[in-house]
N, C-alpha and C positions, 0 to 999 in steps of 0.2 A: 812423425808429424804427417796428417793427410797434405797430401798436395792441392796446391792453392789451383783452381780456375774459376772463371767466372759465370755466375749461376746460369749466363743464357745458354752455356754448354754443358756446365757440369750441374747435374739434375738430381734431385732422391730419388732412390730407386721406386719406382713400383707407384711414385707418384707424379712427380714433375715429367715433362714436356717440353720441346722448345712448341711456343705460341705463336699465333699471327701477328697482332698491332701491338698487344701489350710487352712493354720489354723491361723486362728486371733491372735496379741497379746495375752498374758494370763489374764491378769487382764486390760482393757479398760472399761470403762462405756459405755453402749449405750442407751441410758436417750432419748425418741421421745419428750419430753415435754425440754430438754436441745439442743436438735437437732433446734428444731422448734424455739425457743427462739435466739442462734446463727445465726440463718439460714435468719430468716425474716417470713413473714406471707405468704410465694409463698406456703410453705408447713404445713398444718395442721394436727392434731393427727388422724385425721379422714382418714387423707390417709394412715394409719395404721391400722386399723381397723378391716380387715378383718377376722383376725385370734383371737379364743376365747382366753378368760384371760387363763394365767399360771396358774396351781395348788398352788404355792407357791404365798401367797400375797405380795404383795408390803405393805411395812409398815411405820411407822415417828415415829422416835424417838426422842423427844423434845429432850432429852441429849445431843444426839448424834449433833459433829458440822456439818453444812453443807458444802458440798467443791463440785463445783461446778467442773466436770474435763473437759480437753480441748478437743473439739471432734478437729479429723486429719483426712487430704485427704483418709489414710489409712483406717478411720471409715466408710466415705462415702463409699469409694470402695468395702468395706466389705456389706455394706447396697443395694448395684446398684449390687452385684454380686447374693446376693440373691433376690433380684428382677428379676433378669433374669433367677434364677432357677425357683421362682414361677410364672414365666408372668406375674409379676408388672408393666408393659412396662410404664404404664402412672406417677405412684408414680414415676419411678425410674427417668423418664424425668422431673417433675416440683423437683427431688430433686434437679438434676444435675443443672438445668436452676438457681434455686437459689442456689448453691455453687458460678455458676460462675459472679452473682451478688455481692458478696463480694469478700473485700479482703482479709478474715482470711485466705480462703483455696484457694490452688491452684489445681485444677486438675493436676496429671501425667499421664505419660505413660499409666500404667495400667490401670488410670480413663476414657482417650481417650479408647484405645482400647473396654475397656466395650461398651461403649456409642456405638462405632461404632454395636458393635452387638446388642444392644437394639435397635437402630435405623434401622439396616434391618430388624429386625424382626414386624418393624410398618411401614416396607416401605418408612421411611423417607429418599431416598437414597442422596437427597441432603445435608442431615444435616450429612450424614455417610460421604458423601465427604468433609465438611466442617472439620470435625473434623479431618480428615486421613494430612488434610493440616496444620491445626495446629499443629499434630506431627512434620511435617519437618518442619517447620516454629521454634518450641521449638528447634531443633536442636537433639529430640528425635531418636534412633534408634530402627526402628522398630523390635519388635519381632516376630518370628515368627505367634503366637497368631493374631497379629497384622495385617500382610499379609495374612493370612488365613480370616481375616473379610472384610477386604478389597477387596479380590479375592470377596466375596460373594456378596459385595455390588454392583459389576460390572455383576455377574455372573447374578444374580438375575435380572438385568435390559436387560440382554440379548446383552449386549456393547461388542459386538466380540475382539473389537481391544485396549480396556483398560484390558480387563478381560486377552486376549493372553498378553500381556504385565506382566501385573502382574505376570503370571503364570511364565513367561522365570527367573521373577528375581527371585522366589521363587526356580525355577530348577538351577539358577545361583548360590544361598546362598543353595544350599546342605540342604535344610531346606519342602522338600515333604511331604505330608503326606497322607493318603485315604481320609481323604477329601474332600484338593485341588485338586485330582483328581477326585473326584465324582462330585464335583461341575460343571467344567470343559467337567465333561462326560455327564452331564446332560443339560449345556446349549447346545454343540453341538446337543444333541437328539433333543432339543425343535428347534433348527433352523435348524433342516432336516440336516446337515454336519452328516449323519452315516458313512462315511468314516476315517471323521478325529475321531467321537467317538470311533470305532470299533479299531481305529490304537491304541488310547489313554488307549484304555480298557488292550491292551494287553502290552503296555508299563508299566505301569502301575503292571503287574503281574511279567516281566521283572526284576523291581527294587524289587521285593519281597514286593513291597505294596498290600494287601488284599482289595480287594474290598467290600464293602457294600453289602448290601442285595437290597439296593435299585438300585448299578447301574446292579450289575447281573441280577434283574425283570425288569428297562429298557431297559435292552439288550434282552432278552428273548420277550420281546413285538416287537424291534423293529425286531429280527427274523421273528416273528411270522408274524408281516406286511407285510416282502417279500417272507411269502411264504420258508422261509429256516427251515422249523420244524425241521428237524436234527440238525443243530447247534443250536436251543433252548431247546432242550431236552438233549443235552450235556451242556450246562449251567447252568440247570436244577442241571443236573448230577455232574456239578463241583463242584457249591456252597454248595451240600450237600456235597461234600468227603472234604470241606476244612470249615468244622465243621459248617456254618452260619446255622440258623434258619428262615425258607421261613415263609415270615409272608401270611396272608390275600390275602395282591393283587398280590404275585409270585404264591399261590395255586392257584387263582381265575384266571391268566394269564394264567397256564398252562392247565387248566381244558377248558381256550379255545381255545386253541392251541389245543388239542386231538380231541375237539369238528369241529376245524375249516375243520383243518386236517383227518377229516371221523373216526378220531381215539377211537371213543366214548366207547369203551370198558377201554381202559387204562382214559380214563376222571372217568368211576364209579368205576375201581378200585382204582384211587389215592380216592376218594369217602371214598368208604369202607374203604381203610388204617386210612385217617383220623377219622373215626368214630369208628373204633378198639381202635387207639388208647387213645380216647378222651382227640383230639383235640380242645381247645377253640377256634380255627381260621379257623374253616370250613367254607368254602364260600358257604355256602346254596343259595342266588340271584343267585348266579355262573349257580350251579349245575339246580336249577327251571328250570331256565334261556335254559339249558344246551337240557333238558326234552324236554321244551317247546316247542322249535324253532324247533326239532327232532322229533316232531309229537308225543311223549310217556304222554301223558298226564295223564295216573295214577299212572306213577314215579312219573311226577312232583307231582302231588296232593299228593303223599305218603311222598314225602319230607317233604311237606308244616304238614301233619299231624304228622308228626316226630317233628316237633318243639314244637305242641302244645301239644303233651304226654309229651314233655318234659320239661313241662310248659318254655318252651320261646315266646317271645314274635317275631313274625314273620318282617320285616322289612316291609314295606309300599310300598317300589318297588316289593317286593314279592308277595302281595296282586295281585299287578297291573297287573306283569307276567302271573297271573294264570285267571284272569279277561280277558287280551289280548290272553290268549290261547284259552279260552274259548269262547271266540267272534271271533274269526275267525274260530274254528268250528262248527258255530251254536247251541252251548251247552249254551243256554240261559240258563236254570233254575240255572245251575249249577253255569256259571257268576254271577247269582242274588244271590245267594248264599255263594259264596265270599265275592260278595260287602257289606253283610248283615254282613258277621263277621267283617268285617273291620270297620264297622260303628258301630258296636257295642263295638269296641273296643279301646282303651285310643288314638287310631291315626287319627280316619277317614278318610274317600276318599280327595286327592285335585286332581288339576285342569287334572292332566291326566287320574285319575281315572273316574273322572264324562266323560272327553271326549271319553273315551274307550265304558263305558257305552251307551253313547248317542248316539254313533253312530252304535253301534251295534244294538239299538232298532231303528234308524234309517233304515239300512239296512233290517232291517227284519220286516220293515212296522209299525212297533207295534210305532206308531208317536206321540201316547196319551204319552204312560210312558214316550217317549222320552222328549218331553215337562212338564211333571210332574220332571222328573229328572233336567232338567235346570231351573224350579223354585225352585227346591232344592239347586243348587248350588248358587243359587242368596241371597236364606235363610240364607245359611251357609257362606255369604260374601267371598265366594270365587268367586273371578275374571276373569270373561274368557278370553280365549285366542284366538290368531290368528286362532288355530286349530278348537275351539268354536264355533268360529262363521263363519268359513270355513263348518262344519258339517251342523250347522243352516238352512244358506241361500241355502246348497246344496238341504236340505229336502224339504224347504219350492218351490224353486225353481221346484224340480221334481212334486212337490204336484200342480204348475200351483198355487202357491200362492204366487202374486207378488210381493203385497202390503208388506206383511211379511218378503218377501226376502229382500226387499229394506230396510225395518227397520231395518235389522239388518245387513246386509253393514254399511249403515249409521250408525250406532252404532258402527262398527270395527272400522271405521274411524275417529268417535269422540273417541273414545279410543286411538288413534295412535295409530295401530295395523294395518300391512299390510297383507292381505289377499294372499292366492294361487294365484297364476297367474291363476290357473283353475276357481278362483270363478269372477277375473276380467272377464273373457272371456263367463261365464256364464250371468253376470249382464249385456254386453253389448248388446249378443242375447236376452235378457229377453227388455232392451229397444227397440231392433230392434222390437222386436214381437207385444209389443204395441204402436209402433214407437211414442217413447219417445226420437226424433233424436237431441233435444237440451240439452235433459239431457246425453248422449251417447256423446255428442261433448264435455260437460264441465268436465265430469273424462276424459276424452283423453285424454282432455289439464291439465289438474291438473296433471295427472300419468307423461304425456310429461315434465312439465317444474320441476318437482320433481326428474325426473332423474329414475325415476321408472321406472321396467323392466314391460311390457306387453308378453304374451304370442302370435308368430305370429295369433292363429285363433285370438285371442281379436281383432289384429291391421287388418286382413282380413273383420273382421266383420263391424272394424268401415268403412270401405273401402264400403263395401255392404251399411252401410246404407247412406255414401255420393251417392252412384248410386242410393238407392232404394227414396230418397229425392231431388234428381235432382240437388244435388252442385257437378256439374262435375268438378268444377274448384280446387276445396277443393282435390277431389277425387285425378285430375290428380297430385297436391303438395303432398301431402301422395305417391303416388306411388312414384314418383323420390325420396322421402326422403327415402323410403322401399328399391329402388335400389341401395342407396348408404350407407345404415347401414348393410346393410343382402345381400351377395355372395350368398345365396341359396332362394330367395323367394318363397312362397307357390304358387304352381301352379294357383291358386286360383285368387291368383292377380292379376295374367296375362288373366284369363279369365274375372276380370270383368271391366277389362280395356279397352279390346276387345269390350264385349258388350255396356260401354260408348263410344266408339269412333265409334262404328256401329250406335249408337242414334246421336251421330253427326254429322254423314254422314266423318268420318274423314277417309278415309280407309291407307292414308299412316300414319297415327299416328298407328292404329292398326297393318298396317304390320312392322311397328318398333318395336313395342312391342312384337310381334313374333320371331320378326328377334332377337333381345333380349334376348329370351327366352331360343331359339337354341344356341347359343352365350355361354350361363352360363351352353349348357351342359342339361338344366332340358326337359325332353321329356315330349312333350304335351299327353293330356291327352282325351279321349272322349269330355270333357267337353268344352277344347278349339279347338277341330275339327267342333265341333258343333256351336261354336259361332262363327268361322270364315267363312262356311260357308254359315251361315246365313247373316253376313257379305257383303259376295262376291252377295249371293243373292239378297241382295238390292241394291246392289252396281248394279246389272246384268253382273256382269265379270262372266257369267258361266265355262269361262275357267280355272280361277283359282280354282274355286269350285272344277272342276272332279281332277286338278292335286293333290288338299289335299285328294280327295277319294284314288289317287293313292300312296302317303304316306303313309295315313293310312294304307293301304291293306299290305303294305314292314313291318310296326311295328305288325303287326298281332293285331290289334286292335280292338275288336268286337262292332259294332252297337248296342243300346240298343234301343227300342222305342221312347225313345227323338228324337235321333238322326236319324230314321226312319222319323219319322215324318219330320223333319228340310228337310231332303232330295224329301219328296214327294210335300214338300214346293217351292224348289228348281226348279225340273219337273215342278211344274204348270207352277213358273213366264216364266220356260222356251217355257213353251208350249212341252217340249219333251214327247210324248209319248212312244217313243222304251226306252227310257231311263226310265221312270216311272215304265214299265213292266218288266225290267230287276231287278231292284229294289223287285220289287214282287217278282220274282222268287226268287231273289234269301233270302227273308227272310221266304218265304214258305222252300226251303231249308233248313235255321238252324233252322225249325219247330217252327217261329215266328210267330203268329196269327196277321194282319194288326186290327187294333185298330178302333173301331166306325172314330175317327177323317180322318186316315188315305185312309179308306173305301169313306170318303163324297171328300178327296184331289185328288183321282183315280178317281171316277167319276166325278169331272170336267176338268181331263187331257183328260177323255177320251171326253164328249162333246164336249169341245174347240177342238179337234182335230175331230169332227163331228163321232166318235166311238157309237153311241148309244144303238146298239147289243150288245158290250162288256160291258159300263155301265149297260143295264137290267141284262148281267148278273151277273156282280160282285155284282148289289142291291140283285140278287138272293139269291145267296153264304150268302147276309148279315140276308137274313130270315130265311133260311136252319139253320144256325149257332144260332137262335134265340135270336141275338142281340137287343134292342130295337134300334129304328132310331129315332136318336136326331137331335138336332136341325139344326148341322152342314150337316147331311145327308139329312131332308128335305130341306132344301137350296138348297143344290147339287142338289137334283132330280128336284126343279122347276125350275132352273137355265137351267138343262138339255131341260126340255120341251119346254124354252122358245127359245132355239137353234134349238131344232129342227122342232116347229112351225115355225121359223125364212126361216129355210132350203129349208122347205116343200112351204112355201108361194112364197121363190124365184127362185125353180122350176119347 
């Protein structure tokens, strides 16, 4: 026979408790082996288990009779309540699941209401509603207990207009409590309503209800977000003169608030307060954190070495902090250095730590360790990430190694892991360069019909390589689709649209596209002055040509050598000589040297216009200068000769 004591001491394993207020009958049996027996086989002794044997044995006394006693709803509720003090969430649910498979026991009131809170605390919000319906349905009156779980189980899901509702009957039955108001004040925080939480907060103080420590540090945060450091540092100020106790994340809040706020004096002396005092709740990540970002990097490290005199054991984001302080000021050794205690100690590096690292030796060339370090992380089966292989393909890419780069894209993306928009934009230039224009067209369409975002240079580029592969037709559907997703296109697009409609000989397609450009407001750019009067040049509308010289000139736009050139291009087809020379003059003017090309473009304006005095002398100027004369220049000069052999024969 089990030995008789009474349930406020003798408890089921693994589930009961002695409690605060609520106190069990006095003499009740609570027998898991008479439980389990009644109950059915849903619940077995094992899901007691957890908690070691009593000091006092259980014992059998052959004399003694056995008497078998009746467990009651009362027994369970007593068993589900201390389930819910120890986080038994899953014992306590196959207990319930099998009470309500028999008929000995009924659940009540109080057995619903438990459940209900067992059941938000595992998220089960549909089984919380199932059960809150079976109260009114019993014809049960809810308890206050009862509507406080209820509120939660609505609060928790974020259900505005069930959760308000509950709340009004709660404020209706004179039945409030801190709480139902924190609860309340807490969903408003999470759906951005600060209006209605800030009104609730102070209602709330109105009614002489005391707030939590948790909504005063959400309120305090959500200060801090707007920038209203004064009224967080008075709530600060309140919560302490109305006795509460700031845990963890109100010190670690406020310490950034000081920090945010330029206030970094009052951040290290609330610092020092807590270490006067000693505080178990010093936010040291905080405080690193605090160092770090403030450029004081042998506070931070003083911190860091303040934990380990003190043998504590430092957090793993703190490692990280002082690893990312140190890689962003070139303090390699000292990074390597960190990483070494960290690794040597019971936490090791994950996946941010290796990325800090890797890219830091990235940055700073050192490409061996970098690659020694991500075979480490592959050692240590940890898993890269987006950022990973975002670093990777950057390295390999700048290094002109292709092959490489592409393996490990490909590799992001047999991961499911979607990459920077920067590294899209990189892999597509890396196909243009080795014009790789079919593989370039099949991630556009893959990224396209995925719904994936491209960065505009990416979609610019795929654009270049429809022009630079001669699918103008691809090219021209990409452009209208760019016109009609994006209000602001990259200049860019509009210039290579230009140069396809110039290879087509299309010139109202391109002054549409112009005409377009102006339209949306975006002012052209050297790049599309240059293409359109190239444009015009083939076209031979020289008239249009000089009237965009005469635009340009109103934007104050300066000519660079391309565009020099485009122009002495111009001249020739025109045959203008005064126009060619004014040209000259005037890029002698902004002490712009004419260029080998530009040099061979002037001496056949000048031939063709039978100038051959002013050709020897500009070849002059070009030996003075000690240019060598390529190939475009010897052209010119024999072209020269042959005109004026021509001259000389016909008069």
């Amino acid at each position: 026979m089990w030995s008789i004591r009474p349930l406020s001491t003798h408890f089921c394993p693994s589930v009961c408790r002695p409690r605060g207020p609520w106190t069990p009958p006095s003499y009740r049996y609570c027998n898991t082996t008479i439980i389990t027996e009644k109950l059915g086989n849903q619940i077995t002794a094992s899901d007691f288990s957890a908690i070691p044997p009593y000091n006092t044995p259980m014992t059998e006394d052959p004399e003694e009779e056995t008497e078998e006693p009746e467990i009651t709803t009362g027994d369970i509720n007593a068993l589900l309540k201390g389930a819910a003090e120890e986080k038994q969430f899953v014992s306590a649910s196959l207990l319930f699941e099998s009470m309500q498979t028999r008929n000995e026991l009924t659940p009540n009131l109080e057995t619903y209401t438990i459940m209900i809170f067992l059941y938000n605390q595992q998220k089960a919000y549909k089984k919380a509603e199932d059960l809150w319906k079976s109260i009114l349905e019993n014809g049960y009156e809810p308890t206050q207990e009862a509507y406080e779980n209820i509120l939660a189980t609505y609060t928790a899901q974020l259900d505005l207009a069930k959760a308000e509702g509950y709340f009004r009957t709660i404020q209706d039955k004179q039945i409030m409590s801190p709480s139902s108001y924190g609860r309340m004040f807490t969903m408003y925080m999470k759906l951005r309503r600060y209006d209605e939480a800030e009104s609730l907060f102070n209602e709330m103080k109105k009614r002489g209800l005391k707030p939590g420590i948790a909504s005063y540090t959400q309120l305090i945060n959500f200060y801090e977000s707007r920038g209203e450091y004064a009224k967080a540092e008075a709530s600060f100020g309140e919560l302490l003169r109305e006795g509460l106790k700031p845990d963890h994340v109100t010190y670690s809040s406020m310490i950034k608030l000081y920090v945010k706020s330029s206030q970094v004096e009052k951040a290290e002396a609330l610092f020092t307060i807590l270490k006067k005092e000693g505080s178990d709740i010093i936010p040291y990540a905080t405080v690193v954190s605090m160092y770090a970002k403030s450029g004081k990097l042998e506070e931070a490290r003083s911190v860091f070495n303040e934990l380990l005199e003190q043998g504590m054991q430092p957090a793993r984001n703190i490692y990280n902090m002082l690893i990312d302080m140190y890689s962003k000021h070139d303090r390699i050794s000292d990074a390597e250095e960190i990483f070494s205690q960290l690794e040597e100690s019971e936490l090791y590096g994950n996946i941010v730590t290796y990325n800090t690292m890797i890219d830091m030796y990235y940055k700073a060339k050192l490409f061996e360790k970098a690659e020694a370090l991500y075979s480490q992380l592959l050692e240590r089966n940890i898993r890269p990430d987006a950022i990973t292989y975002n670093i990777m393909i950057n390295m390999y890419y700048r290094r002109e190694l292709f092959t490489k780069a592409e393996f490990f894209f490909r590799a992001s993306l047999a991961d499911g892991l979607v990459c920077d928009p920067h590294v899209y934009t990189l892999i597509f230039e890396m196909y243009q360069r080795l014009s790789w224009y079919d593989k370039a067209e099949e991630l556009f369409k893959d990224i396209s019909s995925s719904g994936g975002y491209l960065d505009p240079v990416a979609v610019a580029t795929m654009l270049s390589i429809y022009k630079e592969s001669k699918q103008y037709e691809k090219a021209e559907a990409l452009f209208h689709r760019i016109l009609k997703e994006d209000s602001q296109p990259r200049t860019i697009i509009y210039g290579i649209m230009i140069y396809i409609y110039d290879k087509q000989g299309s010139v109202d397609k391109a002054e549409g596209v112009y005409k377009d450009m102006l339209e949306r407001g975006i002012r052209p750019n050297i790049v599309i002055y240059n293409t359109l009067i190239t444009l015009y040049t083939h076209a031979r509308d020289f008239q249009k040509a000089k009237d965009l010289l005469v635009s340009m000139d109103k934007q104050r736009i300066r000519p660079n050598p391309i565009f020099y050139t485009t122009l002495f291009k111009m001249h020739k087809a025109a045959k203008d000589c005064r126009a060619a020379e004014a040209t000259l003059r005037k890029m002698r003017k902004e002490k712009q040297n004419p260029t080998p090309t530009m040099y061979a473009l002037m001496i056949d304006i000048y031939a063709m216009n039978h100038k051959f005095l002013d050709a020897d002398t500009l070849y002059k100027e070009v030996r003075e200068r000690g240019m060598q004369t390529d190939r475009m220049i010897t052209t010119s000069l024999a072209n020269m000769a042959k005109l004026r052999n021509t001259k000389q024969i016909n008069e």
